[in-house]
C-alpha positions in Angstrom: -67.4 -1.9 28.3 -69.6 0.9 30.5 -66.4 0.3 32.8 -64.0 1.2 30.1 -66.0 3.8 28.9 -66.1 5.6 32.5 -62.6 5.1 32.9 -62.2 6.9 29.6 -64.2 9.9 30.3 -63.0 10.5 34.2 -59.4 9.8 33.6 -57.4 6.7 35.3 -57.9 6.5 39.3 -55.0 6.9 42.0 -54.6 3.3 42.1 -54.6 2.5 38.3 -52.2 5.1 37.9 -49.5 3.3 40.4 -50.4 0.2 38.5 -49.5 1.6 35.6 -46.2 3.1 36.6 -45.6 -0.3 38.2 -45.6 -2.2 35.1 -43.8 -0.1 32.7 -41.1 -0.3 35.5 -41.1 -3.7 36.0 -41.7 -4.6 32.2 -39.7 -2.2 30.4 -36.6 -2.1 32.4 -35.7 -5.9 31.1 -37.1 -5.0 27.1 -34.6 -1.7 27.4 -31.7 -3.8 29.0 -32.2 -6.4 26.0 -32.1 -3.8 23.6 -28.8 -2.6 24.9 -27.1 -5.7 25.5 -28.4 -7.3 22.2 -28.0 -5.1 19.2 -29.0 -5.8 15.9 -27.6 -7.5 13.2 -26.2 -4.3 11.8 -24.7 -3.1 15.2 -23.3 -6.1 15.7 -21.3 -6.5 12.1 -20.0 -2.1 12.5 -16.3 -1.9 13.4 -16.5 -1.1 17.2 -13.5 0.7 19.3 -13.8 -2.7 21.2 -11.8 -4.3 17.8 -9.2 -2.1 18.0 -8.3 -2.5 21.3 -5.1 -4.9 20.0 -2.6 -3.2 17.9 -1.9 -6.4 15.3 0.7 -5.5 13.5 1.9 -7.6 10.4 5.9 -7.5 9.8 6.6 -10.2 7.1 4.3 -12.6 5.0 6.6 -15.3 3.4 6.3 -16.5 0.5 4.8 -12.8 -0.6 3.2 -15.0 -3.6 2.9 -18.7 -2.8 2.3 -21.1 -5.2 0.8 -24.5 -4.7 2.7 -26.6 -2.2 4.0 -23.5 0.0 3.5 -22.6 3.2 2.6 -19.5 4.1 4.1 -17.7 7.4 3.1 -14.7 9.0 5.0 -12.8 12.1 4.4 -10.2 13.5 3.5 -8.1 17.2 0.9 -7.9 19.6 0.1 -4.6 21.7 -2.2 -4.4 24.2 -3.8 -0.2 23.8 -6.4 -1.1 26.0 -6.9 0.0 30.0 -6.9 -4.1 31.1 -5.3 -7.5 30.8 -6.4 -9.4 28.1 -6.8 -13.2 29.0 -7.9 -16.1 27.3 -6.7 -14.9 23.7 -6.0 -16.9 20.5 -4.7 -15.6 17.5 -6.5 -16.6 14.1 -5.5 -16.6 10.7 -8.8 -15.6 8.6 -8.2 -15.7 4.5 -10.4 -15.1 1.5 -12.5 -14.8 -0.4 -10.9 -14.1 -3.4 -11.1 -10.3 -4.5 -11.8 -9.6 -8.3 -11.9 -5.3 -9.0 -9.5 -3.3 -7.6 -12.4 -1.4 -5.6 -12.6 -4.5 -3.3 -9.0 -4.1 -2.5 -9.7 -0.5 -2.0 -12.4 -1.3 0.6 -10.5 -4.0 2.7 -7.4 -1.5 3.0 -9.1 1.0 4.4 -11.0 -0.9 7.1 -9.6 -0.4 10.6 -11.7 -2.3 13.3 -13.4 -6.0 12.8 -16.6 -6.3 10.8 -18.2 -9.6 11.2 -19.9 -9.0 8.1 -16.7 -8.0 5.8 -14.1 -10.3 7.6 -13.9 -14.2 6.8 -14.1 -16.6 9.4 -10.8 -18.0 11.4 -9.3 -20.9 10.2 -9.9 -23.9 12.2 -6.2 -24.0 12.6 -3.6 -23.1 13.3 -4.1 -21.0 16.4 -1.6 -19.7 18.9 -3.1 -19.3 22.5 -1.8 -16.3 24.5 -3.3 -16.5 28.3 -2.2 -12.9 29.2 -1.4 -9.5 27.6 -0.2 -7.1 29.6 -1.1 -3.3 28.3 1.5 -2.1 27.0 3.6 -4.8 26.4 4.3 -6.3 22.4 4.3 -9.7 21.9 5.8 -11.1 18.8 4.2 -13.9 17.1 4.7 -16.3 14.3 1.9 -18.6 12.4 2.3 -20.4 9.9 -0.1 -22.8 7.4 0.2 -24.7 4.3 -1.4 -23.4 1.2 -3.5 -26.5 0.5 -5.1 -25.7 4.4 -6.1 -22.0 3.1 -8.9 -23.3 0.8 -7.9 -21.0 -2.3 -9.6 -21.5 -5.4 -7.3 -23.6 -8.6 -7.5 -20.3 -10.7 -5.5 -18.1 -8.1 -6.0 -14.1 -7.6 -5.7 -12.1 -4.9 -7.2 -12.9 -1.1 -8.0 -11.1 2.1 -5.8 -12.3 5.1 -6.0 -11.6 8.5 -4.6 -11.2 11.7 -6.9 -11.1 14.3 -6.6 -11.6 17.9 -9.9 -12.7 20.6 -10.2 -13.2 24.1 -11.5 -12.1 27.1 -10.8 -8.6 29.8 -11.6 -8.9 33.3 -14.8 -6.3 33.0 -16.2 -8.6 29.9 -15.9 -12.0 30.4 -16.5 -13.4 27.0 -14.4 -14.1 23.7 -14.9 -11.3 21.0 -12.2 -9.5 18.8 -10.2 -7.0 19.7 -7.6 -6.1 17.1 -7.0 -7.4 13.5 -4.7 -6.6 11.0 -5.1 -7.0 7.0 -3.2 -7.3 4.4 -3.1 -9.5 0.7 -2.4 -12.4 -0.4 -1.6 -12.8 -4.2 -1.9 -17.0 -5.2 -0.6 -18.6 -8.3 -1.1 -22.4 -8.4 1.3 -23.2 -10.6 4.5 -21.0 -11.1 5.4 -19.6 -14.6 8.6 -19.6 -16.8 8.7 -15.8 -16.9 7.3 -13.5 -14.5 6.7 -9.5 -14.5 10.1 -7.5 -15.7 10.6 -4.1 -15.1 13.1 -1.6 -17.0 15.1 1.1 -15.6 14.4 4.5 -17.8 18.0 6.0 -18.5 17.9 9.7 -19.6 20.0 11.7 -21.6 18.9 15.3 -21.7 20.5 18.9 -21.3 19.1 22.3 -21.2 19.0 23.9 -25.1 22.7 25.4 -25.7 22.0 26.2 -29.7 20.6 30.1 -30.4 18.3 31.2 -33.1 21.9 32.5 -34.9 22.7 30.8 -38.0 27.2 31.3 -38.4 27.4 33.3 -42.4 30.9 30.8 -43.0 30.3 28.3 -45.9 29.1 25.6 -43.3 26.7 28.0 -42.0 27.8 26.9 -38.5 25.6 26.7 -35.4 25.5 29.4 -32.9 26.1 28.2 -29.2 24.5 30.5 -26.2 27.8 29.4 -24.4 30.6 26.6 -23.9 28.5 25.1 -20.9 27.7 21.9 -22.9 31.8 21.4 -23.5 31.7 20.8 -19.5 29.3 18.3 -19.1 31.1 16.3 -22.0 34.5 16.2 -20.9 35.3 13.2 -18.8 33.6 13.4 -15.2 31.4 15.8 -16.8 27.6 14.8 -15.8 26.9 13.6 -19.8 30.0 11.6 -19.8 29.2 9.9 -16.3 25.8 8.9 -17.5 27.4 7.3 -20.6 29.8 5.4 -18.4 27.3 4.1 -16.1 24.8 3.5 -18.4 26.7 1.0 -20.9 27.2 -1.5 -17.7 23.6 -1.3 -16.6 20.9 -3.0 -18.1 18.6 0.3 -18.8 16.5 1.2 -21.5 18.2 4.3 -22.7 15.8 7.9 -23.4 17.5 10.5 -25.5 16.6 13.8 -26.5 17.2 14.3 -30.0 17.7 17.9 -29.3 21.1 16.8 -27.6 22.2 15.0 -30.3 21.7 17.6 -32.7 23.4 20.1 -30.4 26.8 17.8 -29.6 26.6 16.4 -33.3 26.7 20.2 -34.4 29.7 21.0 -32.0 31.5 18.1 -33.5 31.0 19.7 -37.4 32.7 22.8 -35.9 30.6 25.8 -33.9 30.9 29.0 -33.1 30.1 30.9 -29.6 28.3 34.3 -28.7 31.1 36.6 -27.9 29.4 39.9 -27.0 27.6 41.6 -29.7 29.3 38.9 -32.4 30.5 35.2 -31.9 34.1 33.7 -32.2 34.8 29.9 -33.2 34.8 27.1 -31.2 37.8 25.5 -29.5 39.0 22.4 -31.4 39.4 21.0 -27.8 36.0 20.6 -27.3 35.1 19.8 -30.8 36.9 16.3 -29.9 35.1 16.4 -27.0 31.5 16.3 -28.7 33.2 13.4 -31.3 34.5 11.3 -28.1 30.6 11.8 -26.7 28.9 10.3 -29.8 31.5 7.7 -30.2 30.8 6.6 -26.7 27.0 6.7 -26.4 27.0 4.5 -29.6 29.1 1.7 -28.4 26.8 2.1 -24.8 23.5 2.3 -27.1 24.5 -1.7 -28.7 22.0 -4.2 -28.6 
């Protein structure tokens, strides 16, 4: 203690000094190369640029919603984007678990690099082994798995799968990842009678032809701004073409009733601004608005 304590009071001696110096050399040089060589857990599970050193590119995923007793196949390429042959590589298939908000699906497809924490772990097979790839150089593959070997849960949903490729560079001898590639899998265990339908949304709509005018016959006839309606009526006309089209297609038909007002009132007879007045419609194109209606109505059937 009276040794420490004159050690305390006249500061550390030449030699004790060196010692020290010594020690934190000699000790601290292997703690610091530990740290950097062994990161923590949460280093360890970031996306690093090291994952994205593969360009995994998925082209097709067949069936795109397999049911029980498919197989699944992927294809796709392999890039090499990094600065050295990559040796020793297999490529993995790595699906689930099974995603149940759309915010999941959110986060998966904006991931770019591997997280050991996020992504599942490779099936146990099947693998494909690749012993080189060049930089620069794509290399298609193909892999390919039956549903009951994905270990999917009976109710179905929606999965993670991925691509991912590992192996080995000449400056890092050791397997890690070094690309990956996402995308979803929807599963349905059994398939249904009747699946999603979709409609196709047919319009029928034209700028408004009618004016505020009110004709002072006895019919009280309607005003038109112009003849320009006439012309998309009479065959070829862009009204007349959508009524052609339309009656062959299965579409669900939207209609402004302004329109039918508008052509219904030119059939009844019409009258057109003329200047400071208005003369009367031409019976030409009155049995071109009576053609119209009769057509749309035998399109419009069941």
């Amino acid at each position: 203690m009276a040794e420490a304590a004159a050690f305390q009071g006249t500061g550390p001696s030449p030699a004790r000094r060196w010692l020290r110096r010594t020690l934190t050399v000699a000790v601290g040089a292997p703690l610091l190369a530990g740290l950097l060589h062994n990161p923590t857990p949460a280093q360890a599970a970031a996306d690093t640029p090291v994952s994205r050193t593969v360009d995994v590119a998925i082209d097709t995923l067949t069936p795109s919603a397999p049911v029980e007793g498919d197989t699944v196949t992927v294809t796709g390429t392999l890039t090499n984007r990094g600065k050295r042959t990559i040796t020793d590589a297999t490529v993995n298939l790595r699906v689930g678990p099974r995603m149940d908000s759309r915010s999941e699906i959110d986060q998966v497809a904006r991931r770019k690099g591997f997280r050991s924490d996020s992504d599942p772990r490779p099936l146990d097979a099947p693998e494909i082994d690749v012993a080189n790839l060049p930089v620069g150089v794509p290399r298609d593959f193909r892999i390919s798995v039956p549903v009951s070997e994905l270990d999917l849960d009976d109710e179905g949903g929606v999965y993670q799968l991925g691509v991912s490729l590992s192996g080995q560079t000449s400056d890092a001898r050791w397997d890690r990842v070094l690309g990956i590639e996402r995308t979803f899998l929807p599963y349905q265990p059994e398939p249904t009678a009747k699946r999603t339908q979709l409609t196709y949304l047919w319009p029928l709509i034209s700028s408004a032809h009618i004016s505020a005018d009110t004709a002072s016959d006895e019919q009280q006839s309607a005003v038109f701004q112009d003849d320009d309606l006439a012309e998309e009526l009479r065959p070829g006309g862009r009204l007349d073409e959508m009524v052609s089209l339309g009656k062959d297609l299965p579409v669900t038909w939207v209609i402004d009733p302004d329109l039918l007002a508008s052509v219904d009132a030119m059939a009844k007879g019409y009258r057109v601004k003329d200047g400071t007045g208005h003369a009367a419609g031409t019976d030409a194109n009155r049995e071109l608005a009576e053609r119209w209606l009769g057509q749309l109505e035998a399109a419009v059937q069941g």
